[in-house]
VEXMAR-810053 format. One line per 8 residues: number of its first residue (from 1); their letters; for each residue x, y, z of C-alpha. Coordinates in pm, whole numbers, m for minus. Layout:
NUM> A> X/Y/Z | ...
//
This chain:
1> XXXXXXXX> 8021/11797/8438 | 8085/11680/8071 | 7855/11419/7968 | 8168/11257/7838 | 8511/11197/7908 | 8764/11401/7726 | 8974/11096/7843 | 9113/10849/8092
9> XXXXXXXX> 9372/10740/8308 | 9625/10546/8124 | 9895/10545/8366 | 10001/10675/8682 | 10369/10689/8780 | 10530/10765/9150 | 10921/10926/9163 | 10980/10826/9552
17> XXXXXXXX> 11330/10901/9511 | 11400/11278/9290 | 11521/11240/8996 | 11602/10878/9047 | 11328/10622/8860 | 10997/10616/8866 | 10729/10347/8928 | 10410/10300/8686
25> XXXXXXXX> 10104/10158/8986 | 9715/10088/8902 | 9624/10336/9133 | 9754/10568/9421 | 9607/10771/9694 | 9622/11120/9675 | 9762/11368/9952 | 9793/11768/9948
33> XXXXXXXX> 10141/11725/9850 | 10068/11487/9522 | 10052/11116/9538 | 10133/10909/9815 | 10533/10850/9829 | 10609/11071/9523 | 10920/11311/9588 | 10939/11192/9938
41> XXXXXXXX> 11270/11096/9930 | 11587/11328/9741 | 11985/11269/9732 | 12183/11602/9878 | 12542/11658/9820 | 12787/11779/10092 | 12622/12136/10112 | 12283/11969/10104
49> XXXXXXXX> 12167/12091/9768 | 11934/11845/9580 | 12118/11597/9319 | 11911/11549/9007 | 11972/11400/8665 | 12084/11740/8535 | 12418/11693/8702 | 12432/11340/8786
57> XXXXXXXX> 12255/11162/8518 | 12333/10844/8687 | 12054/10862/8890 | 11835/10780/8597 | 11973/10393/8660 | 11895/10389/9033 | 11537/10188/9070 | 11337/10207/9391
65> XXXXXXXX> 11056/9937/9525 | 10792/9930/9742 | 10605/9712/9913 | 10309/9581/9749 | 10067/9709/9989 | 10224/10073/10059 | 9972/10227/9761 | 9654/10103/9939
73> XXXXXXXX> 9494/10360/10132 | 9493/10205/10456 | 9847/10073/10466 | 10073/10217/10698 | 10434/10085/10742 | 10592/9860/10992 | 10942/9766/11106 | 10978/9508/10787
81> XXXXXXXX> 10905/9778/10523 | 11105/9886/10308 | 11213/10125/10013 | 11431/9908/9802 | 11712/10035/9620 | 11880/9939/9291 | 12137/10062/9071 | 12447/9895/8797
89> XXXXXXXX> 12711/9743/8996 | 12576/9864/9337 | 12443/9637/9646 | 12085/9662/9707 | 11997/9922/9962 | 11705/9875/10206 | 11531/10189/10409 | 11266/10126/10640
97> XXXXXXXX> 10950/10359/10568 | 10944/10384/10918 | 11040/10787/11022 | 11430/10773/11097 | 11522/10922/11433 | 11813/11160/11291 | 11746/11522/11126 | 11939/11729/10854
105> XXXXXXXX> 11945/12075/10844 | 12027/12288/10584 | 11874/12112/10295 | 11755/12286/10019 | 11588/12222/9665 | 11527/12541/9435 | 11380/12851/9641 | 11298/12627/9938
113> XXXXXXXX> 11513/12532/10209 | 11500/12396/10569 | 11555/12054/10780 | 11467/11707/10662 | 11497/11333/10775 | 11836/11185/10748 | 11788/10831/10656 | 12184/10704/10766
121> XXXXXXXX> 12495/10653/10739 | 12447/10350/10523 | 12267/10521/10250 | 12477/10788/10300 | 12747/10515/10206 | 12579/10396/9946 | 12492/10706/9718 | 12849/10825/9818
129> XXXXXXXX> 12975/10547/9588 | 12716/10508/9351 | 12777/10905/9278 | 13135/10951/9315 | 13112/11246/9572 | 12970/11280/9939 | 12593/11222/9918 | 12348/11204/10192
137> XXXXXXXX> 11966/11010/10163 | 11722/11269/10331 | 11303/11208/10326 | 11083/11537/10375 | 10954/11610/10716 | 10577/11668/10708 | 10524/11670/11079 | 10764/12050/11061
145> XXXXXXXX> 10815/12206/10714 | 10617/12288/10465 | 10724/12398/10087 | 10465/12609/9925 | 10389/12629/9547 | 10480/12911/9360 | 10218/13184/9499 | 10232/13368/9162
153> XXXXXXXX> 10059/13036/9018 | 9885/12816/9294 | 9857/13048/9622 | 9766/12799/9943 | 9926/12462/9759 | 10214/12267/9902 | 10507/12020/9795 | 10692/11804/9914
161> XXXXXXXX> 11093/11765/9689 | 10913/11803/9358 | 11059/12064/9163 | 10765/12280/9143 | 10356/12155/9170 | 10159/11854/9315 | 10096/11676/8960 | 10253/11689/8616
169> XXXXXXXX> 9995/11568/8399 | 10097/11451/8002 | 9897/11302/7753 | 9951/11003/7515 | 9869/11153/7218 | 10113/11481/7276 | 10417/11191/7297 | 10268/11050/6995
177> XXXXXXXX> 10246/11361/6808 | 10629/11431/6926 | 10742/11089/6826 | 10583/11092/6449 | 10831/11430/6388 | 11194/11206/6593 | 11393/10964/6419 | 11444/10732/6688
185> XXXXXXXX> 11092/10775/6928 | 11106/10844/7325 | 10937/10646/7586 | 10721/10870/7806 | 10957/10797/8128 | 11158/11136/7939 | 10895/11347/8068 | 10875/11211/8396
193> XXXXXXXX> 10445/11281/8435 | 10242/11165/8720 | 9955/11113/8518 | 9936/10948/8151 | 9592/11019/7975 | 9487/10926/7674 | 9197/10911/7379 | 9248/11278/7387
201> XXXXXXXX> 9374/11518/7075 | 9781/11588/7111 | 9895/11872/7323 | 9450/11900/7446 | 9590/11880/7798 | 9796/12272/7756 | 9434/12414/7776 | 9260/12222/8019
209> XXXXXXXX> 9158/12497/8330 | 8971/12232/8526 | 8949/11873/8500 | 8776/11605/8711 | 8905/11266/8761 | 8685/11082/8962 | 8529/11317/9261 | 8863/11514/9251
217> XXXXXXXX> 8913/11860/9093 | 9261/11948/8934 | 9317/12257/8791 | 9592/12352/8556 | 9837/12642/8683 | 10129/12622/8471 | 10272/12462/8115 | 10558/12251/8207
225> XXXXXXXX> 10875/12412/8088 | 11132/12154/8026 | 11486/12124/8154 | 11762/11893/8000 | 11628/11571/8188 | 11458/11489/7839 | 11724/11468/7674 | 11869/11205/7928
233> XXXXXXXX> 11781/10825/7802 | 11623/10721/8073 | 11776/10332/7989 | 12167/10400/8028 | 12185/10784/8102 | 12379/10934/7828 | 12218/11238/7669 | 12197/11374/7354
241> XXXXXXXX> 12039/11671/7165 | 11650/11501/7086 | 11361/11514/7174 | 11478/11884/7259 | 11608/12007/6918 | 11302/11918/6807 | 11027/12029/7049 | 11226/12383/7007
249> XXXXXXXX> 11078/12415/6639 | 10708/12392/6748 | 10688/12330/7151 | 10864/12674/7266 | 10730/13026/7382 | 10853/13188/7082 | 10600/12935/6853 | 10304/12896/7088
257> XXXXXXXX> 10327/13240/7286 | 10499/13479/7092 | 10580/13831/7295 | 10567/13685/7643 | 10862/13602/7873 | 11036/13270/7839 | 11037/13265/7445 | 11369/13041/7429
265> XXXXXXXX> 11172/12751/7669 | 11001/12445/7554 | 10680/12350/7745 | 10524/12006/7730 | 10239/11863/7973 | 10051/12050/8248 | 10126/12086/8581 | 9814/12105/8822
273> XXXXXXXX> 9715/12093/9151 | 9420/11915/9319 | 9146/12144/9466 | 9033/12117/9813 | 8985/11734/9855 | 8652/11637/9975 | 8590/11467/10304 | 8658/11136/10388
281> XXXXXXXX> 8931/10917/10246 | 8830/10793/9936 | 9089/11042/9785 | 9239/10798/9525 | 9302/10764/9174 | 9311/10461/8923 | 9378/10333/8556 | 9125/10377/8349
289> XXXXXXXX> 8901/10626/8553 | 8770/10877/8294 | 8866/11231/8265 | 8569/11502/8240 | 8686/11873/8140 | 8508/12157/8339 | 8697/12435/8241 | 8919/12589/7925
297> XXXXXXXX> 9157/12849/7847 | 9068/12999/7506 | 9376/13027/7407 | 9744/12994/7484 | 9777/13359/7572 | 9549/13250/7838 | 9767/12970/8005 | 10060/13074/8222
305> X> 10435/13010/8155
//
């Protein structure tokens, strides 16, 4: 291992709810699937497709709690927990973390589809409104599916409703070196990371092959090629054409991989996975824990896309 950090933990955000608001913690326990409660939980219209921001950008308003206690590794939920829900001119919505007794089938998010928790009629109700078309609250079923990574990039690694890998991973100093070239700067809740590091150079965190945080290995698989969520401001959900227009002129495959497939993309942060995690259950991360590099790519012909 380095002899010194390449850089720490600044922040760690969970996304319970897909595509619906996110929730910066001081530490979370870590699962095969990503962190504890992240992507658990995803809105399905009537043919039980996934609802994200890129067609209903008013799920950037809805804001989700949890208890206190649910990030501590020991915690497990009882009949008086809850996921709270919030959004503009809505009633607050309560679901107990407790496994509902109903199924769903038929749901589906990207490649992946299958049968999930049905969390009620209630929420059902309540998204319904909020969204302005039939909409049903559904939480992944660990005990009987299972959605695998992309085996072209991380054979053997699994997900819960995230679009694609375990752990998006962004640094401080890439957002900063984005915001220097905008005329109005973007908070980091546009990129939607798991993991904020910083007191590293801008854009270090494309190259980075193997890291260690803590006694846990992640290894990068993939450059995180960016829909139109960034665009979406993240405050009041209207979009517009930055930080996009600009991350084109030096963030795309035509600039940074020139000749290789997805030349009209725009890739910012890493998405990894975590290796094999050790035994026992000490499997957590926290603010401020250092970051050691293990492993490079030489170049960004090296990375994949």
């Amino acid at each position: 291992m380095a002899a010194e950090a390449a850089a720490k933990v600044k922040s760690i955000f969970l996304y319970p709810i897909k595509s619906c608001r996110g929730i910066s913690v001081s530490e979370s326990p870590i699962s095969a699937t990503g962190f504890r409660w992240d992507r658990q939980w995803m809105v399905v219209n009537s043919r039980g497709r996934a609802c994200t921001q890129r067609v209903d950008p008013k799920l950037a308003l809805v804001e989700v709690e949890l208890p206190d206690d649910a990030i501590s590794l020991a915690w497990k939920p009882n009949k008086s927990s809850y996921l709270v829900i919030r959004a503009p001119g809505m009633d607050e919505l309560k679901v107990s973390l407790c496994k509902p007794p109903q199924t769903c089938d038929g749901v589906s998010v990207w490649e992946w589809s299958g049968s999930a928790l049905d969390e009620g009629d209630e929420a059902s109700k309540w998204f319904t409104n909020y969204l302005g078309k039939p909409s049903r609250l559904v939480r992944f079923n660990e005990e009987s599916e299972t959605r695998p990574v992309d085996h072209n990039y991380a054979p053997g690694f699994r997900v819960m409703f995230s679009d694609g890998y375990p752990f998006l991973l962004v640094s401080q100093g890439s957002l900063d070196a984005l915001n220097e070239l905008l005329k109005e700067p973007v908070p980091i809740n546009r990129f939607r990371p798991n993991i904020l590091v910083d007191r590293c150079e801008p854009f270090a965190e494309d190259l980075w092959k193997e890291i260690k945080i803590g006694n846990l290995a992640f290894h990068g698989v993939k450059l995180c090629s960016r829909c139109k969520v960034p665009t979406i401001n993240q405050e009041n959900a209207v979009s517009a054409s930055e930080p996009t227009e600009t991350l084109v002129k030096f963030r795309s495959g035509k600039v940074l991989i020139p000749g290789r497939k997805g030349q009209a993309m725009v890739y910012f942060g890493q998405n990894m996975v975590c290796e094999d995690l050790p035994e026992g259950n000490e499997h957590i991360i926290k603010l401020g824990d250092p970051v050691y590099v293990i492993n490079t790519f030489a170049s960004y012909e090296d990375t994949s896309t």
